[in-house]
N, C-alpha and C positions, 0 to 999 in steps of 0.2 A: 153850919152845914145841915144839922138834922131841923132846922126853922126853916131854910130853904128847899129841903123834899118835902117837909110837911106841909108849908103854908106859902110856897114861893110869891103870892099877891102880897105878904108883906112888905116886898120891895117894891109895891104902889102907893106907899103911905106915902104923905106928904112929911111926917116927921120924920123919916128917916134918911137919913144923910147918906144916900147909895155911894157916891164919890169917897167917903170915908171910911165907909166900911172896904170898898174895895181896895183902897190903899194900906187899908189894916193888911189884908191879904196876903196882898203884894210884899210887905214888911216880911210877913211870917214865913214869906216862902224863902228870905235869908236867914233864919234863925239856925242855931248850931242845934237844937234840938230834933233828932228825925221824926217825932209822933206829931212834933207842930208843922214842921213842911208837909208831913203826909196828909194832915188834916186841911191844911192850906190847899194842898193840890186837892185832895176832893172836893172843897167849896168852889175852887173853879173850874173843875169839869160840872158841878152840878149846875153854875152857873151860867156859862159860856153857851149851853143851851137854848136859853133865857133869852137872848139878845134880840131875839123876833118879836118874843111876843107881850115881854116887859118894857114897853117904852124907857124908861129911865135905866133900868141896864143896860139898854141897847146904846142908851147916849156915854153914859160912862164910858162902855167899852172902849167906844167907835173915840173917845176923847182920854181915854188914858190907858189903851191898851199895848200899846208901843214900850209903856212901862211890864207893864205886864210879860210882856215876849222877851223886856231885856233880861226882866229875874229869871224866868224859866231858863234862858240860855247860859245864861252866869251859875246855875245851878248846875246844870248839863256839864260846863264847862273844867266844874272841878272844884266850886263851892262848894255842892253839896255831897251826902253821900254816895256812895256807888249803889247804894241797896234802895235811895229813891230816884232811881232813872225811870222808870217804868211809870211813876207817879208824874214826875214831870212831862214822860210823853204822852198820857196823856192831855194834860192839859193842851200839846201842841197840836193831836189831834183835834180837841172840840177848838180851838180856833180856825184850825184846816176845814172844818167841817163846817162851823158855822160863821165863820167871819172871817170868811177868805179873802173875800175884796178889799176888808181893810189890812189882813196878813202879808200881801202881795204889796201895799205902802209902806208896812213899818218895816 
């Protein structure tokens, strides 16, 4: 999270494995821990941003973000805590907001 407000052109290396890291993510947003889902969810509202103007975020999303929307609902749903709803809407927001056209497919 604090590599992606500092340096977010990191996710334009060629070494790095955006699809992977975003599946870490997505992982962490099931953990039974609430300080790792909180921090999960702020990596991707900080990310979900992103999706315009970092070419390779923007591909991941648009190709694994249907994962993404299932965790947050399954979180929502009664996974997770009740004290991180707020954290999970967000992230529903930054999809509403910046990846509506693929929101409105998955």
């Amino acid at each position: 999270l604090q590599a992606l407000k500092r340096k977010p052109d990191l996710f334009l290396c060629s070494n790095l494995d955006v699809k992977a890291v975003f599946q870490c993510g997505v992982l962490s947003l099931k953990f039974p821990e609430a300080p790792t889902v909180k921090a999960s969810c702020g990596f991707f509202t900080e990310l979900l941003p992103r999706c315009g103007e970092i070419a390779p975020v923007g591909q991941v999303v648009h190709e694994n973000g249907k994962v993404l929307l299932e965790a947050v609902l399954e979180g929502i749903g009664g996974q997770a805590s009740r004290s991180l709803m707020d954290h999970f809407a967000e992230i529903l927001f930054a999809l509403n907001k910046h990846c509506f056209s693929y929101l409105s497919v998955w």
